[in-house]
N, CA, C, O and CB atoms as a CASP TS submission, in Angstrom:
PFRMAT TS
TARGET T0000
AUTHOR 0000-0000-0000
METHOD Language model
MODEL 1
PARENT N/A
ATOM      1  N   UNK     1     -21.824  13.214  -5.021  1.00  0.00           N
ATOM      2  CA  UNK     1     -22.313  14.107  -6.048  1.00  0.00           C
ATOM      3  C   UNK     1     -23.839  14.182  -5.928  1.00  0.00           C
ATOM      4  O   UNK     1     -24.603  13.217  -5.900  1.00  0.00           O
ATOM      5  CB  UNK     1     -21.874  13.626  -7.469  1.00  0.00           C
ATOM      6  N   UNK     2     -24.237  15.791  -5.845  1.00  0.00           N
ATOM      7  CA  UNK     2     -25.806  15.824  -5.577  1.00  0.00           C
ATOM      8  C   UNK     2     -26.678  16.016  -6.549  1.00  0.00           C
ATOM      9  O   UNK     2     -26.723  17.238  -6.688  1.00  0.00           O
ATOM     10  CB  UNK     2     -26.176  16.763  -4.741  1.00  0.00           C
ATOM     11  N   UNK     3     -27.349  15.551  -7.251  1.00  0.00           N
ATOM     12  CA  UNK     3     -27.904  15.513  -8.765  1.00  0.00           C
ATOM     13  C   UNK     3     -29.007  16.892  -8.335  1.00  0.00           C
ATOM     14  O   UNK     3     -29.037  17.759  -9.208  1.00  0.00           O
ATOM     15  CB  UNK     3     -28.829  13.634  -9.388  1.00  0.00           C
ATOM     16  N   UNK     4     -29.728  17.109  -7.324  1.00  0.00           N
ATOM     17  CA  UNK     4     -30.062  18.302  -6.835  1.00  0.00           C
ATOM     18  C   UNK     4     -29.388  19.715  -7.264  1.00  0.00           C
ATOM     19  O   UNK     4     -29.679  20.587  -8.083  1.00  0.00           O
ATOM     20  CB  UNK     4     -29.915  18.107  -5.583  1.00  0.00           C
ATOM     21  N   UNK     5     -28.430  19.539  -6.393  1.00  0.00           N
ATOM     22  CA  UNK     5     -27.258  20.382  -6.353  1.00  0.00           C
ATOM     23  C   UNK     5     -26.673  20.990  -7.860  1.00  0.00           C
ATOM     24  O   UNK     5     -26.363  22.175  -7.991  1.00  0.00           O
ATOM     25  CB  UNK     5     -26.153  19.489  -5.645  1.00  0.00           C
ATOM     26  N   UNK     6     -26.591  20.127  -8.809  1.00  0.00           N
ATOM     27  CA  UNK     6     -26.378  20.124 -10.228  1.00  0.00           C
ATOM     28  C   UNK     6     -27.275  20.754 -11.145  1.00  0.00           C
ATOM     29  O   UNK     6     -26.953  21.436 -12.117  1.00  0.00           O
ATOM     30  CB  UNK     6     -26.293  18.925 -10.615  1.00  0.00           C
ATOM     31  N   UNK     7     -28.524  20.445 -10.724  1.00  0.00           N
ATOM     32  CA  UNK     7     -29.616  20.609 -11.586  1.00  0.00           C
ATOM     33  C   UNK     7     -29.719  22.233 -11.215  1.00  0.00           C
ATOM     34  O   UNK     7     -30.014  22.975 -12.151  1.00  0.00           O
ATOM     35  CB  UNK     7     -31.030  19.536 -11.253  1.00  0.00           C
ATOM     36  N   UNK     8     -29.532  22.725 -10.124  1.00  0.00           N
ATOM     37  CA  UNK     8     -30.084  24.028  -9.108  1.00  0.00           C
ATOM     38  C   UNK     8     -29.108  24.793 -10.208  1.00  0.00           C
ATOM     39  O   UNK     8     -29.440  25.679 -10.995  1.00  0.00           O
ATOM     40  CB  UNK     8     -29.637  24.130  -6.949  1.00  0.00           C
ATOM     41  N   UNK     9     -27.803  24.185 -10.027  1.00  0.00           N
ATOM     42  CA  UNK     9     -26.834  25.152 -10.865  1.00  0.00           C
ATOM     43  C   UNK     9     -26.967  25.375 -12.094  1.00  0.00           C
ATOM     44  O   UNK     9     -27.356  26.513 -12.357  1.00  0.00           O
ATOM     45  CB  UNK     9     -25.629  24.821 -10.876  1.00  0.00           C
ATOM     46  N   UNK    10     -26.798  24.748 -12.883  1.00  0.00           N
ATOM     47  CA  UNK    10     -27.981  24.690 -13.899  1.00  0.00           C
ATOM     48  C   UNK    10     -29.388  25.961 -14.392  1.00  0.00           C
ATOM     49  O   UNK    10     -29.308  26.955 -15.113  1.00  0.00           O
ATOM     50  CB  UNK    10     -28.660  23.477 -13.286  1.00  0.00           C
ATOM     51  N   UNK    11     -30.215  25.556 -13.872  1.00  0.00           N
ATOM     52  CA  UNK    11     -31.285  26.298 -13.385  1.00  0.00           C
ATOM     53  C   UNK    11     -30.961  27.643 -13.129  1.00  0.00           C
ATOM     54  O   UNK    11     -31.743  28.521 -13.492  1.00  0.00           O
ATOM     55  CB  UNK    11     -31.798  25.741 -12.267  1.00  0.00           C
ATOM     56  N   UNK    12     -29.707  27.973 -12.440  1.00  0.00           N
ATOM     57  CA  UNK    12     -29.186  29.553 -12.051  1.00  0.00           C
ATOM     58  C   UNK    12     -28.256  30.000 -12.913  1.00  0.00           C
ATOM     59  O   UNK    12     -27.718  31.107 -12.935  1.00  0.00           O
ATOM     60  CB  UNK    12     -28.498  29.737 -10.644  1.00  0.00           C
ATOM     61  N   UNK    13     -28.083  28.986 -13.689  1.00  0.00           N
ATOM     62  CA  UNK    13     -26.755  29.408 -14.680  1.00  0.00           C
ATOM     63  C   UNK    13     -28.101  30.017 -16.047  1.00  0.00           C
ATOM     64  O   UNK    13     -28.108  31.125 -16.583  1.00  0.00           O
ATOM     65  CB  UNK    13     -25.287  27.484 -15.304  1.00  0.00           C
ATOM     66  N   UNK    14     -28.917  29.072 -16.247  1.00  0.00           N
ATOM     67  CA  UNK    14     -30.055  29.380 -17.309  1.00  0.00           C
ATOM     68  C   UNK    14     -30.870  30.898 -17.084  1.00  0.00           C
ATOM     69  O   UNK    14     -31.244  31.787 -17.849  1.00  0.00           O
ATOM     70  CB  UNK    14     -31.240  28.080 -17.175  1.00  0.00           C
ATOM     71  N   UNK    15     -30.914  30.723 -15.932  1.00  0.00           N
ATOM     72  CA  UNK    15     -31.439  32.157 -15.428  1.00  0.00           C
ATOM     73  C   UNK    15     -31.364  33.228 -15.488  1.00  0.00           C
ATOM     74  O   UNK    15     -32.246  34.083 -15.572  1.00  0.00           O
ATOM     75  CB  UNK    15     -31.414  32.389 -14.719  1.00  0.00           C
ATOM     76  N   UNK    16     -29.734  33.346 -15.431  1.00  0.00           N
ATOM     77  CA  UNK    16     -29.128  34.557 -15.490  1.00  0.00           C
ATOM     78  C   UNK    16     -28.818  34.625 -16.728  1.00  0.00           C
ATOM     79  O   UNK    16     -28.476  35.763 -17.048  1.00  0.00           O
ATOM     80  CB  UNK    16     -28.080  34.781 -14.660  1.00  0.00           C
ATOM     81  N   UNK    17     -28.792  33.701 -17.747  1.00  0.00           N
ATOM     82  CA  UNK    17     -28.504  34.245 -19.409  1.00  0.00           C
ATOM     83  C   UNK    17     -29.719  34.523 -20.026  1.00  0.00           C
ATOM     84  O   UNK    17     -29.808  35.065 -21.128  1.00  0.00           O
ATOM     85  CB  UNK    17     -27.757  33.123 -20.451  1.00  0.00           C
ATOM     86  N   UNK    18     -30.854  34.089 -19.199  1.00  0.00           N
ATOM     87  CA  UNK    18     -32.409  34.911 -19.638  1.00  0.00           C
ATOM     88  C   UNK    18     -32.519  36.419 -19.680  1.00  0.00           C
ATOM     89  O   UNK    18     -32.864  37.269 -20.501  1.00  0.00           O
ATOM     90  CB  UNK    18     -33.600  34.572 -18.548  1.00  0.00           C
ATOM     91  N   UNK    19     -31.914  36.366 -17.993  1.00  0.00           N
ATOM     92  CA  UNK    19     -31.956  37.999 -17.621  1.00  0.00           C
ATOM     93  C   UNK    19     -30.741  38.466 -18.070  1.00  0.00           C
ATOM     94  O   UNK    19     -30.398  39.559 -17.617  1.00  0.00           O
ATOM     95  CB  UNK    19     -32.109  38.422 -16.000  1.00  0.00           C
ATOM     96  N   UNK    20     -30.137  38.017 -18.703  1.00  0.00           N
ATOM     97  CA  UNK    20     -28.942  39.291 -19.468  1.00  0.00           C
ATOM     98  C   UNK    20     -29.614  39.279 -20.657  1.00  0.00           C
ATOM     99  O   UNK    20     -29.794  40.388 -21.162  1.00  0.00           O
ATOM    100  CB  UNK    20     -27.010  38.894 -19.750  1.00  0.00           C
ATOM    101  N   UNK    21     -30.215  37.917 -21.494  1.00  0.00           N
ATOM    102  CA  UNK    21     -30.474  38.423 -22.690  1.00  0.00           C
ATOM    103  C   UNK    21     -31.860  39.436 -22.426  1.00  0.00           C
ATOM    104  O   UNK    21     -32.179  40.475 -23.003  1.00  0.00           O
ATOM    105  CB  UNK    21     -30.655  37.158 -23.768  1.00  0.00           C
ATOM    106  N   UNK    22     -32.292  38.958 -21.716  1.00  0.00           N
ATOM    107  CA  UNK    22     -33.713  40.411 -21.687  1.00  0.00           C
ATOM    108  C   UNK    22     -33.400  41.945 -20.971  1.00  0.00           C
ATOM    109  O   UNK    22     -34.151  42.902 -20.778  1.00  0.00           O
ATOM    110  CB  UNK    22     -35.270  39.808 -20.522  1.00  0.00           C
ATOM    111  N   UNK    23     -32.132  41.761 -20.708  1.00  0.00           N
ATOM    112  CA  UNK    23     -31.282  43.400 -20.859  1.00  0.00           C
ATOM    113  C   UNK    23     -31.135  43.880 -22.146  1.00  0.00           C
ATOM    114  O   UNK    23     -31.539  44.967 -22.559  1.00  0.00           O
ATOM    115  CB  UNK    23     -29.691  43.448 -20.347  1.00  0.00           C
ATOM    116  N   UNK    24     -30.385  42.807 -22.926  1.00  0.00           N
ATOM    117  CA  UNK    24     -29.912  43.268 -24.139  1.00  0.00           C
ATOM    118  C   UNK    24     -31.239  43.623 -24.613  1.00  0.00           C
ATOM    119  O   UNK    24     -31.333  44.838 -24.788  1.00  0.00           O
ATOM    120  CB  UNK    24     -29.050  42.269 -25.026  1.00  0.00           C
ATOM    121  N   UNK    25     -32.519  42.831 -24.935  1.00  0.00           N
ATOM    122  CA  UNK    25     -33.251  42.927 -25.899  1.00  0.00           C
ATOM    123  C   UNK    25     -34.367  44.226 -25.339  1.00  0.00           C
ATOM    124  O   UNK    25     -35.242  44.729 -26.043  1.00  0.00           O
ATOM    125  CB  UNK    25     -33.824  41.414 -26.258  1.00  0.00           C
ATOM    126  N   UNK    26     -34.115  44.532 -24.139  1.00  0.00           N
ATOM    127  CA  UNK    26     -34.342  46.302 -23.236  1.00  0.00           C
ATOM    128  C   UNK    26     -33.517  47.316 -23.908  1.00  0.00           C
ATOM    129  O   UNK    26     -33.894  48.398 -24.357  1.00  0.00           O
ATOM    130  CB  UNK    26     -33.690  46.415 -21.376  1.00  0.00           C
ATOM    131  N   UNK    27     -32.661  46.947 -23.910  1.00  0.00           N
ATOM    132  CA  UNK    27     -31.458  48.325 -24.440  1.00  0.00           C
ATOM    133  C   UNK    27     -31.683  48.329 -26.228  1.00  0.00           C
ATOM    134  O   UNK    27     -31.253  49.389 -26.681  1.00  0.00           O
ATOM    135  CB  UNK    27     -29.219  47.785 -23.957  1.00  0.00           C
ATOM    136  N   UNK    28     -32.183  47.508 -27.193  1.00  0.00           N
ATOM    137  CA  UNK    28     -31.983  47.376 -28.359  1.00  0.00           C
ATOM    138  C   UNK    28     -33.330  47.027 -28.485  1.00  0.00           C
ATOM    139  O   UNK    28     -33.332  46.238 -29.430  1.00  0.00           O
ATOM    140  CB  UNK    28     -30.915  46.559 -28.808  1.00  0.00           C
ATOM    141  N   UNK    29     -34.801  47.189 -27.973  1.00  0.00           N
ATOM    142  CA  UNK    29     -35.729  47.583 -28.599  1.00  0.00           C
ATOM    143  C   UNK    29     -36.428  49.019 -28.888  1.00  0.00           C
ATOM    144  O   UNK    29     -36.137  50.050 -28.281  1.00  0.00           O
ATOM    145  CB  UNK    29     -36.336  46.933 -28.181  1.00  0.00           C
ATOM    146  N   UNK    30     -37.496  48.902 -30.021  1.00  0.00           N
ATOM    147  CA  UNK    30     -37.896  50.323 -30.484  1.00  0.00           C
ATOM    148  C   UNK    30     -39.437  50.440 -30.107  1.00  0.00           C
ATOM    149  O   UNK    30     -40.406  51.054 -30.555  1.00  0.00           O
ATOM    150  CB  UNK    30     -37.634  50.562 -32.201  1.00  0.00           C
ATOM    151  N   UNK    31     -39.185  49.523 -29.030  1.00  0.00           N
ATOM    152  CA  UNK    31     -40.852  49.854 -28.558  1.00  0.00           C
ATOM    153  C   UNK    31     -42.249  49.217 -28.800  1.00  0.00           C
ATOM    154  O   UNK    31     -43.240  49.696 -28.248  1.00  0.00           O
ATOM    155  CB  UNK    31     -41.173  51.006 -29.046  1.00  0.00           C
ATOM    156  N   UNK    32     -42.332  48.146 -29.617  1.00  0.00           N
ATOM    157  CA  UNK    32     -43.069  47.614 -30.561  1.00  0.00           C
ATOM    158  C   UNK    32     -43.565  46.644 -30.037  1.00  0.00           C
ATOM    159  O   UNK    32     -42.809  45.695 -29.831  1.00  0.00           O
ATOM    160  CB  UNK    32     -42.522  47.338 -31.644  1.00  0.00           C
ATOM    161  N   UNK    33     -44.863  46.535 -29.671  1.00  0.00           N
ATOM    162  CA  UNK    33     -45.671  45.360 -29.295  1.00  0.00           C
ATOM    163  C   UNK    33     -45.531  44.035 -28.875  1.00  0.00           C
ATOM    164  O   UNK    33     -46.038  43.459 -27.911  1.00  0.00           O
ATOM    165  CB  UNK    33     -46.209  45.180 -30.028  1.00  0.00           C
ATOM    166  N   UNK    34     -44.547  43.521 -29.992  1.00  0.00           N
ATOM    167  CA  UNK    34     -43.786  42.576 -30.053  1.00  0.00           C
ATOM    168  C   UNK    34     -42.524  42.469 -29.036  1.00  0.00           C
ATOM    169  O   UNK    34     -42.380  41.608 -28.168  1.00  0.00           O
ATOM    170  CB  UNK    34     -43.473  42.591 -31.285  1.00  0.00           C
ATOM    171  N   UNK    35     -41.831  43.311 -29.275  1.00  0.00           N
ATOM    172  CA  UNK    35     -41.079  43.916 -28.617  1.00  0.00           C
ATOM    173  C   UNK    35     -40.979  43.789 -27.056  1.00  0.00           C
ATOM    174  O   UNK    35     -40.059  43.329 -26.381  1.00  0.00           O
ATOM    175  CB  UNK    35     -41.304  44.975 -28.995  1.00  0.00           C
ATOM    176  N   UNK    36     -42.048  44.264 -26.714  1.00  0.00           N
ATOM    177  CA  UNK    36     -42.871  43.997 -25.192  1.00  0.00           C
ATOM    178  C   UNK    36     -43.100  42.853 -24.734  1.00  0.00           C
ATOM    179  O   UNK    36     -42.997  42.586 -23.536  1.00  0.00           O
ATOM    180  CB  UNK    36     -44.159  44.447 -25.089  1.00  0.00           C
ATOM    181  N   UNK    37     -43.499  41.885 -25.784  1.00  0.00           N
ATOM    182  CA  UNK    37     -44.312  40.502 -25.079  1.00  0.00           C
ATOM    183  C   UNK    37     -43.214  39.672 -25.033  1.00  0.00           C
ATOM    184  O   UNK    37     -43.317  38.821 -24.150  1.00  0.00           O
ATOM    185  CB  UNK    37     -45.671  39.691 -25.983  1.00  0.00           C
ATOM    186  N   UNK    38     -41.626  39.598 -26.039  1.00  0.00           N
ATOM    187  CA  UNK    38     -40.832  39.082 -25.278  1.00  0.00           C
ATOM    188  C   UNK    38     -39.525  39.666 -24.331  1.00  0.00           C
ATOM    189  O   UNK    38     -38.537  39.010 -24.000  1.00  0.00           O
ATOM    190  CB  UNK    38     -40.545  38.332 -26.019  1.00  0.00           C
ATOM    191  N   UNK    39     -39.770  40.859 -24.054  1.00  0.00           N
ATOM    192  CA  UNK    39     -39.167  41.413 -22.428  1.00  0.00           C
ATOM    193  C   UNK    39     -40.051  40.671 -21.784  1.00  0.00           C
ATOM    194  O   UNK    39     -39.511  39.666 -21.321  1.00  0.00           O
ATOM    195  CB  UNK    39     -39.259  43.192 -21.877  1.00  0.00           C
ATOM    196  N   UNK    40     -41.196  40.743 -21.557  1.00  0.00           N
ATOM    197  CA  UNK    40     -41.646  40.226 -20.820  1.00  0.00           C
ATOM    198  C   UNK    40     -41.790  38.591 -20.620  1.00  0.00           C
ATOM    199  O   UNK    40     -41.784  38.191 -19.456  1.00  0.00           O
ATOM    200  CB  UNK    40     -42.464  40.825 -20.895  1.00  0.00           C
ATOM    201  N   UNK    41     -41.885  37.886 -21.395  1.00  0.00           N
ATOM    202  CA  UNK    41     -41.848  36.319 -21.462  1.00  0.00           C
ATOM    203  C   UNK    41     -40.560  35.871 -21.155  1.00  0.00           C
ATOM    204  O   UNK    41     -40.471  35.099 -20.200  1.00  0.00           O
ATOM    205  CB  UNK    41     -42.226  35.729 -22.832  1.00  0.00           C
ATOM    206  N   UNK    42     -39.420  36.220 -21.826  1.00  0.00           N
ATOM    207  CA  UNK    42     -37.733  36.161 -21.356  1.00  0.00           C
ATOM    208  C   UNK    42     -37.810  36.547 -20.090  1.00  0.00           C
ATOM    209  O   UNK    42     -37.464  35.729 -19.237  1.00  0.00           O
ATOM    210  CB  UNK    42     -36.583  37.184 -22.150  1.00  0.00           C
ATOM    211  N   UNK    43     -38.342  38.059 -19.613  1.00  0.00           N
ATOM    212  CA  UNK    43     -37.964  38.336 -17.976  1.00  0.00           C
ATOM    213  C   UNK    43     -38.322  37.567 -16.907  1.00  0.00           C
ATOM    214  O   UNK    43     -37.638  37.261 -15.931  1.00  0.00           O
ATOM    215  CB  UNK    43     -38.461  39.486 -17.512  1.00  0.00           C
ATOM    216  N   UNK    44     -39.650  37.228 -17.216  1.00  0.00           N
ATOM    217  CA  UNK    44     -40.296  35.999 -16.310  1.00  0.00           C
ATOM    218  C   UNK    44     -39.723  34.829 -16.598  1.00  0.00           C
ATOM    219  O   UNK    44     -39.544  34.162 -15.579  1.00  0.00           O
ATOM    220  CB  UNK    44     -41.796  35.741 -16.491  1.00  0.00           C
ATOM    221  N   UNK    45     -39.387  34.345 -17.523  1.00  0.00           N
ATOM    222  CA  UNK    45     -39.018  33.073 -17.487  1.00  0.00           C
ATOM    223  C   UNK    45     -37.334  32.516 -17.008  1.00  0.00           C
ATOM    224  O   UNK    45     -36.973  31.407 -16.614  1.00  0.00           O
ATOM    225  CB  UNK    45     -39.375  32.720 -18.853  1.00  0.00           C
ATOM    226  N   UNK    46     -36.479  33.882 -17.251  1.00  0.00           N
ATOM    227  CA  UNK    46     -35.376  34.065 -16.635  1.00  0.00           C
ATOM    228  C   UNK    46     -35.533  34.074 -14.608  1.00  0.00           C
ATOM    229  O   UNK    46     -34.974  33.352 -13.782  1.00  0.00           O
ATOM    230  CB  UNK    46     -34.879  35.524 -17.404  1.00  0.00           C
ATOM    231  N   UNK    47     -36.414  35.087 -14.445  1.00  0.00           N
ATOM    232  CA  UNK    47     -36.489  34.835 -13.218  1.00  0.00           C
ATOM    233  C   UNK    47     -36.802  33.844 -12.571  1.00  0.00           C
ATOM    234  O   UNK    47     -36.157  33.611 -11.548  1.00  0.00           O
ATOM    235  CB  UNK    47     -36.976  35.421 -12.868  1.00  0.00           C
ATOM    236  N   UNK    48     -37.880  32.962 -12.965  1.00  0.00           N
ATOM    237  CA  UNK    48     -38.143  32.009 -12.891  1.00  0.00           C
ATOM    238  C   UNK    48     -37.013  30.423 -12.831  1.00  0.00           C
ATOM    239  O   UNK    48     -37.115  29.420 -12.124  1.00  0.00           O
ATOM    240  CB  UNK    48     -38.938  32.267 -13.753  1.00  0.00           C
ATOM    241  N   UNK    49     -36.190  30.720 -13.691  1.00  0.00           N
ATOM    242  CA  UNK    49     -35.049  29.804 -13.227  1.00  0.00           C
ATOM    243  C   UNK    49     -33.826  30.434 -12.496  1.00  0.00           C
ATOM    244  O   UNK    49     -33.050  29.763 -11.815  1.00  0.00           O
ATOM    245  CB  UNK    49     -34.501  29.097 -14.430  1.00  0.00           C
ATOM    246  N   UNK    50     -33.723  31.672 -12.674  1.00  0.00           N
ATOM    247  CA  UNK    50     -32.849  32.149 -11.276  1.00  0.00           C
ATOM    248  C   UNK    50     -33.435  31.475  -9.838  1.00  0.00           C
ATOM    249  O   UNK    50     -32.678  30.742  -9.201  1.00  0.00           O
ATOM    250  CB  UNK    50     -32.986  33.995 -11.078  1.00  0.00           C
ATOM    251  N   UNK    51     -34.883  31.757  -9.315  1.00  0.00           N
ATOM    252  CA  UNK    51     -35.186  31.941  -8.069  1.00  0.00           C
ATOM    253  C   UNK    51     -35.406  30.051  -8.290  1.00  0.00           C
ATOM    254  O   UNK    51     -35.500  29.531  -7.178  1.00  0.00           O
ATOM    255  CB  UNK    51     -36.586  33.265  -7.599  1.00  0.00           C
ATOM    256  N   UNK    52     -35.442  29.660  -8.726  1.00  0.00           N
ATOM    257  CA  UNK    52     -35.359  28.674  -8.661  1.00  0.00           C
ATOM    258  C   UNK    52     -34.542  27.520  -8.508  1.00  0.00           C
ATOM    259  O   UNK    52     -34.813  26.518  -7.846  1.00  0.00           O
ATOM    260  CB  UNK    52     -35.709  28.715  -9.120  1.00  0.00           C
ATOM    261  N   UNK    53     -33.647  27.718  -9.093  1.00  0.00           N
ATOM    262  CA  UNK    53     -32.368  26.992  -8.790  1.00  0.00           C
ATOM    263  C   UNK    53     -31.513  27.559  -7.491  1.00  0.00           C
ATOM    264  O   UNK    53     -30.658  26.873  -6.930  1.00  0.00           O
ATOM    265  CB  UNK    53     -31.454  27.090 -10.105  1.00  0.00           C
ATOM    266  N   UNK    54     -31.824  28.763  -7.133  1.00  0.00           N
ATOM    267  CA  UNK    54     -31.327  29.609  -5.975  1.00  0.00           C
ATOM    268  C   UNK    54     -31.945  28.454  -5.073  1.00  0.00           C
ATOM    269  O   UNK    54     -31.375  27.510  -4.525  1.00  0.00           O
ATOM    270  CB  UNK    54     -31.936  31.393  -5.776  1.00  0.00           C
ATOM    271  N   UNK    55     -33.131  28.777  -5.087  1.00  0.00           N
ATOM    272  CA  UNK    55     -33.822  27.835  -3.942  1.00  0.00           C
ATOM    273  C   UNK    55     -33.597  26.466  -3.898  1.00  0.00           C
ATOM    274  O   UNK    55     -34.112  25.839  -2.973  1.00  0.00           O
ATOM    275  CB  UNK    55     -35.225  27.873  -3.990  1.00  0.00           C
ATOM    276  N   UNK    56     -32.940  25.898  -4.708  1.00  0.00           N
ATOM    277  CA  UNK    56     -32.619  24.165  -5.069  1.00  0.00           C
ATOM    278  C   UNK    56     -31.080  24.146  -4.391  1.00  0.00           C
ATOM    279  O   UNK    56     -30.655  23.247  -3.666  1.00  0.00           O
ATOM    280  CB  UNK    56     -32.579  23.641  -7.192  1.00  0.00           C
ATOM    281  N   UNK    57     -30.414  25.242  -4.761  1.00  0.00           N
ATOM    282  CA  UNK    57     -28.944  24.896  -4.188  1.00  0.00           C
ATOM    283  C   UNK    57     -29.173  25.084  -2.496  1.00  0.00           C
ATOM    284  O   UNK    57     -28.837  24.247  -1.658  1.00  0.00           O
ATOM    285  CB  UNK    57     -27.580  26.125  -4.892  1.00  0.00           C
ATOM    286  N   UNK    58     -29.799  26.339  -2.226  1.00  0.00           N
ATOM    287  CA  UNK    58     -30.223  26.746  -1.192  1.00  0.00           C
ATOM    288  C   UNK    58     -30.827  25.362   0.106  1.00  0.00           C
ATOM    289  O   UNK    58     -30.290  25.077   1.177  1.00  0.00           O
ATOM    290  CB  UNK    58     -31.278  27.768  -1.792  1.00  0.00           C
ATOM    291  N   UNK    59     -31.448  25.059  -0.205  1.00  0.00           N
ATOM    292  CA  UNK    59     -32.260  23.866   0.643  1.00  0.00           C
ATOM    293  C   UNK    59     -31.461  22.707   0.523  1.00  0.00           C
ATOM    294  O   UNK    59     -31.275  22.050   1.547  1.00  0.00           O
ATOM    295  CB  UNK    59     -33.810  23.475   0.086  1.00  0.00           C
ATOM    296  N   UNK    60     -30.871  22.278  -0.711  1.00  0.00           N
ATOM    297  CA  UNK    60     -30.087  20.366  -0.390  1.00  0.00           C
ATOM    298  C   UNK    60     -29.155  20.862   0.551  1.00  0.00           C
ATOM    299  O   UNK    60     -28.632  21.968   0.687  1.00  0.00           O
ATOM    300  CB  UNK    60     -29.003  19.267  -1.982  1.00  0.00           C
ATOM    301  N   UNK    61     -29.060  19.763   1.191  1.00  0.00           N
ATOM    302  CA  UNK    61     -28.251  19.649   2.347  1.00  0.00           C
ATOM    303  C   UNK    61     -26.895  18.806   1.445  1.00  0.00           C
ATOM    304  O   UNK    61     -26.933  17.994   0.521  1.00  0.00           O
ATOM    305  CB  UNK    61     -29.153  18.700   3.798  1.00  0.00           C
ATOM    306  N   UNK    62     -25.752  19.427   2.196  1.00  0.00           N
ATOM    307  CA  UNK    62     -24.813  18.539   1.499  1.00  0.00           C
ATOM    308  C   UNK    62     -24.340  17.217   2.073  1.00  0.00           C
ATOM    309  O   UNK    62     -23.775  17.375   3.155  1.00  0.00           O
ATOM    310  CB  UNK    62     -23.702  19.255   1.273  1.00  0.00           C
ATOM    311  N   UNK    63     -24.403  16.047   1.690  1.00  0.00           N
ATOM    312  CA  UNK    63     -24.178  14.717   1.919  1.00  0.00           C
ATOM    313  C   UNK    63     -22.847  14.441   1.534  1.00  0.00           C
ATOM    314  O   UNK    63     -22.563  14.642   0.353  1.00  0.00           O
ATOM    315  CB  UNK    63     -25.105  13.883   1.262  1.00  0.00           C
ATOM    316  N   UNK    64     -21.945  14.005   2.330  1.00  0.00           N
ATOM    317  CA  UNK    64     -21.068  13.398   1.420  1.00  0.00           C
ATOM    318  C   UNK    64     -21.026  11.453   1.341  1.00  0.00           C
ATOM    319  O   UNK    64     -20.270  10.883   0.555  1.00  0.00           O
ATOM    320  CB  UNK    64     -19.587  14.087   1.924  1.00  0.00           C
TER
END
């Protein structure tokens, strides 16, 4: 068991419920300042654990 490997998934599982919730909160805002700064803070920070855990599962080598 690769505690790597775990964490990556993790990390990509977190990721992608960033970037769905910063779909939703795209499709169901009215434009508002506010509005903006968290599309944007959710989008980055979603991507941010997508490409990240991508790259964690990506690189461990599997050991058994």
């Amino acid at each position: 068991m690769n505690i790597k490997r775990i964490f990556g998934a993790i990390l990509t599982i977190l990721g992608i419920v960033g970037l769905i919730y910063t779909a939703n909160l795209f499709l169901n805002t009215s434009g508002g300042n506010r509005d903006i700064k968290m599309l944007i803070i959710y989008g980055v920070l979603g991507l941010l654990f997508f490409g990240t855990g991508i790259s964690l599962v990506r690189t461990t080598k599997d050991e058994s």
